[in-house]
C-alpha positions as CSV (number, residue, x, y, z in Angstrom):
1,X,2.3,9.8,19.0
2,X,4.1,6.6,19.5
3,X,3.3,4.7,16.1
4,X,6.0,1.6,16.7
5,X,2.9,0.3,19.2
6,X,0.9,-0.5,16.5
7,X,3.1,-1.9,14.4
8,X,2.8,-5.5,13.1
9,X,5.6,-7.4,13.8
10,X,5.6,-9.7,11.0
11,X,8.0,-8.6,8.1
12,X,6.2,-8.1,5.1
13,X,8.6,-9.8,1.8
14,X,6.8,-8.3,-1.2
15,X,6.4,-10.6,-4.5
16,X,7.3,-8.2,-7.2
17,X,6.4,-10.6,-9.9
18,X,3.0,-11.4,-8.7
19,X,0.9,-8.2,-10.6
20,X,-2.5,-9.4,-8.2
21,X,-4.7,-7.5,-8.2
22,X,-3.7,-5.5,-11.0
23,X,-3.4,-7.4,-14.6
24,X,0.1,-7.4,-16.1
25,X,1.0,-5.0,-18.0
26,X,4.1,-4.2,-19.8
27,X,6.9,-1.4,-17.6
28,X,6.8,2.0,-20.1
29,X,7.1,5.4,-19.4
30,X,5.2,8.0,-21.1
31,X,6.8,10.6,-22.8
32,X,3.6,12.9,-22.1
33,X,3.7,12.3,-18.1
34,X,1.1,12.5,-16.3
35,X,2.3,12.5,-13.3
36,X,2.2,15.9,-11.1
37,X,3.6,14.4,-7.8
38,X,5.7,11.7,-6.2
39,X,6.2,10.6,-2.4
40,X,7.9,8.7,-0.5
41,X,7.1,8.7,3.6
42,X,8.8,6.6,5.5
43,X,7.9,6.8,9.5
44,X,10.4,5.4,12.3
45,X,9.8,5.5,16.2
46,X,10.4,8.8,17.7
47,X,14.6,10.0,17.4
48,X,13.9,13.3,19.7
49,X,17.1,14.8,18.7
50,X,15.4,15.4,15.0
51,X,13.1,17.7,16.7
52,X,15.6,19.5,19.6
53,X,18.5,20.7,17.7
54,X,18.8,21.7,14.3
55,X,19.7,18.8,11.9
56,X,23.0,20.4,10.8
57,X,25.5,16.9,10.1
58,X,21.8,16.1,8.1
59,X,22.1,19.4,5.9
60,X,25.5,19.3,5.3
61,X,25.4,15.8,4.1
62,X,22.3,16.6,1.6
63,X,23.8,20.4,0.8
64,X,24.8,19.5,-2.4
65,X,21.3,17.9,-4.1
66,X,19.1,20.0,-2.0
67,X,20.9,23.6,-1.4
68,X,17.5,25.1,-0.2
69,X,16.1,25.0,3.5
70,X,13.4,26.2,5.7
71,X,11.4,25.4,8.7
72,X,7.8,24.3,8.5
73,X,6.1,24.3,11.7
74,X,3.6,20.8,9.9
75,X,3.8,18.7,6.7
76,X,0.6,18.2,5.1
77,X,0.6,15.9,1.9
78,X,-2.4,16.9,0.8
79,X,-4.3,16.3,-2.5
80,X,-6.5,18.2,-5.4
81,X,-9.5,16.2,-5.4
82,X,-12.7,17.6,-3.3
83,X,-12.2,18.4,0.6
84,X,-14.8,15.8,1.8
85,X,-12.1,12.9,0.6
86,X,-8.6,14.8,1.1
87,X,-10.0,14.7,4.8
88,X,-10.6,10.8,5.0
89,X,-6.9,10.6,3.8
90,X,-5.6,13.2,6.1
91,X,-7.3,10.8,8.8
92,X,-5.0,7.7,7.3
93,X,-1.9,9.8,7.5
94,X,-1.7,12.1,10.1
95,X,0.3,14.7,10.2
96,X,3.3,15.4,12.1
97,X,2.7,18.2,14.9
98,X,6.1,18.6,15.8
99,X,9.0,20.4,13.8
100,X,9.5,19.8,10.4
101,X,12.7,20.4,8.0
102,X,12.4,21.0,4.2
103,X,15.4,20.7,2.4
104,X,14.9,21.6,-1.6
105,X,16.5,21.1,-5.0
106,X,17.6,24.6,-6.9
107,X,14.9,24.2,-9.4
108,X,12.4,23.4,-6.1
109,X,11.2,20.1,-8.0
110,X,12.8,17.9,-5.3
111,X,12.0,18.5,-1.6
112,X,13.2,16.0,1.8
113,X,11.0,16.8,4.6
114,X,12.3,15.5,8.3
115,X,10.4,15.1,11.2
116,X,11.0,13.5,14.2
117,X,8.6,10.5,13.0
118,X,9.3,10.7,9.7
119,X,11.4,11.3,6.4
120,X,9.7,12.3,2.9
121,X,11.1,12.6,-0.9
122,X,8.8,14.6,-2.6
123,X,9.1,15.3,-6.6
124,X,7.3,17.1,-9.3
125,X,9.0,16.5,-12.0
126,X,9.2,12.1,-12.3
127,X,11.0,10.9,-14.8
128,X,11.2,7.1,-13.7
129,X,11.5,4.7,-10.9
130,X,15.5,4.6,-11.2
131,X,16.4,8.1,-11.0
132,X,13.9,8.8,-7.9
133,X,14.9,5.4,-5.8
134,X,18.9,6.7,-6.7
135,X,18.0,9.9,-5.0
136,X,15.9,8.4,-2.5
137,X,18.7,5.4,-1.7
138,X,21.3,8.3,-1.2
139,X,19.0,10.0,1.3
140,X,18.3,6.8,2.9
141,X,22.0,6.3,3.6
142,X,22.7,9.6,5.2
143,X,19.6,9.3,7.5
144,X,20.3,5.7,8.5
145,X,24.0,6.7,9.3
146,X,22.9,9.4,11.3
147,X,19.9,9.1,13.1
148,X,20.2,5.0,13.4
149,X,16.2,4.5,13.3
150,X,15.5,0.8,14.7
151,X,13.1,0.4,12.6
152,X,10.8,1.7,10.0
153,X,6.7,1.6,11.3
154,X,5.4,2.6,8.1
155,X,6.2,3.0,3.7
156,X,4.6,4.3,2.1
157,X,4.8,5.2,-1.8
158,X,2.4,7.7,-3.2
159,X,2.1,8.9,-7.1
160,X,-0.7,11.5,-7.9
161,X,-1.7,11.6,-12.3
162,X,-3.5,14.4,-13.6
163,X,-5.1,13.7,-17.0
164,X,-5.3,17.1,-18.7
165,X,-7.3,16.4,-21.8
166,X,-6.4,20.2,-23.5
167,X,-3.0,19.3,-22.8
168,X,-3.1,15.9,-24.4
169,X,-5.2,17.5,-27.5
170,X,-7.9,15.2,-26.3
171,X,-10.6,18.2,-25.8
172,X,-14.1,17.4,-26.4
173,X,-13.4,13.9,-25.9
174,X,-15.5,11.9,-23.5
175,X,-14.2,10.4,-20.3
176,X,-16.0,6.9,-21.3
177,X,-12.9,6.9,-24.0
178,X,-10.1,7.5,-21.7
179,X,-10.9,5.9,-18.5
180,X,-11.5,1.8,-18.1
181,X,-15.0,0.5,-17.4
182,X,-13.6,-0.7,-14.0
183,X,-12.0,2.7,-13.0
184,X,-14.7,5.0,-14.6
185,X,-17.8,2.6,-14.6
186,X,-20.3,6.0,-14.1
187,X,-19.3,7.3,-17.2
188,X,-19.9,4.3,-19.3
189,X,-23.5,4.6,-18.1
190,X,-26.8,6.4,-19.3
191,X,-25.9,9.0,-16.7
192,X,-22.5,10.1,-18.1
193,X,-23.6,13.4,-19.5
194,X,-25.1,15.1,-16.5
195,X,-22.4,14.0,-14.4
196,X,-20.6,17.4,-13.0
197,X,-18.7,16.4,-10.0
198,X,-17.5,12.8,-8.9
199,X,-15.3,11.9,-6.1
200,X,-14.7,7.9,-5.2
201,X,-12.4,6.0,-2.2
202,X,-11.3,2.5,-1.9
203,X,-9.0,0.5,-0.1
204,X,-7.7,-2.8,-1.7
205,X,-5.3,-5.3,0.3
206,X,-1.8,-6.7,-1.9
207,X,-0.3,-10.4,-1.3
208,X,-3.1,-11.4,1.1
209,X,-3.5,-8.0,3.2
210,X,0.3,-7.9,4.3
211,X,0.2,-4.3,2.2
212,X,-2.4,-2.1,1.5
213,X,-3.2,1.1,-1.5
214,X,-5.7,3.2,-0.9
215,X,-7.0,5.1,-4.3
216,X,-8.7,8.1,-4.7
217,X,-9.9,9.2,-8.3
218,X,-12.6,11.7,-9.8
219,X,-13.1,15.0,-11.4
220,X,-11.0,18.3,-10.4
221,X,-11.0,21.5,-11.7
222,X,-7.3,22.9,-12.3
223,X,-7.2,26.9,-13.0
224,X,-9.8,26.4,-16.6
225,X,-9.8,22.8,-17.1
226,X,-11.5,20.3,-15.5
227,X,-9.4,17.1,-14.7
228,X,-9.5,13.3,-13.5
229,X,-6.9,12.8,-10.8
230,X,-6.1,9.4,-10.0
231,X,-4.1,9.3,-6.5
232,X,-2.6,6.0,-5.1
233,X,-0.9,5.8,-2.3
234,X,0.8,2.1,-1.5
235,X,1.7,1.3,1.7
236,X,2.8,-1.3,4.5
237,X,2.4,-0.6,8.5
238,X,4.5,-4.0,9.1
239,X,8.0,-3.6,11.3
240,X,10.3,-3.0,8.2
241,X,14.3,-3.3,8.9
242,X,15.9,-0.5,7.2
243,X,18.1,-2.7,4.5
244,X,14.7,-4.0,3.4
245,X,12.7,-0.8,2.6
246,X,13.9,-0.5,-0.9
247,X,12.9,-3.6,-1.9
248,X,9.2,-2.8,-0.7
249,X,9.4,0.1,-2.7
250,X,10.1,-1.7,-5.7
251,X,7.2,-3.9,-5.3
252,X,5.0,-0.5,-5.0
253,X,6.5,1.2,-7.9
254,X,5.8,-1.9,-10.1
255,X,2.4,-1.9,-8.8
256,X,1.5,1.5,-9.5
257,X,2.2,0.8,-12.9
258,X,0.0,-2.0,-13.4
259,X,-2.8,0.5,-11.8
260,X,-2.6,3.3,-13.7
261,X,-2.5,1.1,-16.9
262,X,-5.8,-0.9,-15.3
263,X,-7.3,2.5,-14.8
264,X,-7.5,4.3,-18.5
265,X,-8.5,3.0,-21.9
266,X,-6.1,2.6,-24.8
267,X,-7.1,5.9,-26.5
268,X,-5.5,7.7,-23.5
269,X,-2.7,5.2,-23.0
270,X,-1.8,6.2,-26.8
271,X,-2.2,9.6,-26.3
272,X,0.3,9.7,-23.3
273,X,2.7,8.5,-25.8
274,X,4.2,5.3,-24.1
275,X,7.9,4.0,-24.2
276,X,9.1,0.7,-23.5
277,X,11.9,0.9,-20.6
């Protein structure tokens, strides 16, 4: 598939000051993360030597942060929350049907994945925004210097929370008391205690539709517990030059932390222990 065609042409300069349509909110990290996954995707028009030779300059040039490889014959990014809604995502991104590299950290919490369309940093293990975009600016270098994409058709940053309330010591607790009225509106209702199973989807435009997150949120069960996940994934589809992807990424990064803070109540935000940066 040929995704440069459908690419807008129109560069997209994000505003990282403007929080719309999040509220402001203060940059912390929390020393009891939430967080159980990170990605970065960025797609590029077709390079077909990605997918007919083994990317050997590629390995040895990431060798020393990701000493793990194998072959994966598709990517799939997929998420926890029911089936019915990973499936509408999988529709937004597609995945990749040709080959697919995954080079992996020691510890396997850092993991590149190459296609011929596309390059992903995955983590497990966030810490904050500057030690991923290091990593990621490093990678970024490499693969520019090799592969000389013209262009990137799509960015995309994703983060995935997991609120575990045994883990938190929150148990018992009710979700009213650690999700906002605009995120969690059903449980702040007469129906709150019969509800078993809850799965929402929306799509909200940034700076006036030039960027887009879609957000999917609602109850999963995890081995015994039963979690909320809240999954964001930012993105723009606009022609991006290469030299202007990390400031894009910025703008997301300070936008997903305005959303997560919009989307739980103060007794969770407490509980997650935050830290000003």
């Amino acid at each position: 598939m040929n995704t440069s065609l459908k690419v807008d042409q129109h560069p997209f300069k994000p505003r990282v000051d403007d929080p719309a349509p999040f509220p402001e909110s203060e940059r912390i990290v929390y020393a009891r993360n939430p967080l159980e996954l990170v990605i970065c995707q960025l797609r590029f028009p077709s390079v077909l030597k990605i997918s007919s030779e083994p990317p050997a300059d590629f390995q040895d040039r990431v060798r020393k942060e990701f000493p793990l490889y194998c072959e994966v014959p598709t990517v799939s990014f997929g998420t926890s929350l029911p089936s019915e809604v990973s499936t509408v995502v999988s529709r937004m991104l597609p995945i990749p049907t040709t080959r697919a590299y995954e080079f992996s950290s020691a510890n396997k919490e850092w993991a590149v994945t190459l296609t011929q369309e596309s390059l992903a940093l995955t983590c497990t293990n966030y810490t904050r925004w500057e030690a991923f975009r290091a990593r990621l600016g490093e990678l970024l270098e490499v693969f520019v210097n090799l592969y000389q994409p013209p262009f990137f058709t799509r960015i995309g940053l994703r983060y995935r929370d997991v609120i575990n309330r045994t883990e938190l010591g929150l148990v018992g607790v009710s979700w009213s008391d650690l999700l906002s009225k605009e995120l969690g509106g059903v449980f702040h209702s007469a129906i709150a205690g019969s509800i078993e199973g809850l799965a929402y989807q929306l799509v909200l435009t940034l700076q006036g539709g030039a960027a887009k997150v879609t957000i999917q949120h609602g109850l999963a069960q995890k081995g015994e517990e039963l979690c909320y996940i809240v999954d964001s994934d930012f993105y723009v589809t606009n022609r991006t030059e290469t030299q202007n992807a990390i400031d894009i990424l910025n703008y997301f990064n300070r936008q997903s932390g305005r959303l997560f803070r919009w989307s739980i109540a103060d007794r969770l935000h407490r509980a997650l222990e935050p830290r000003p940066v």
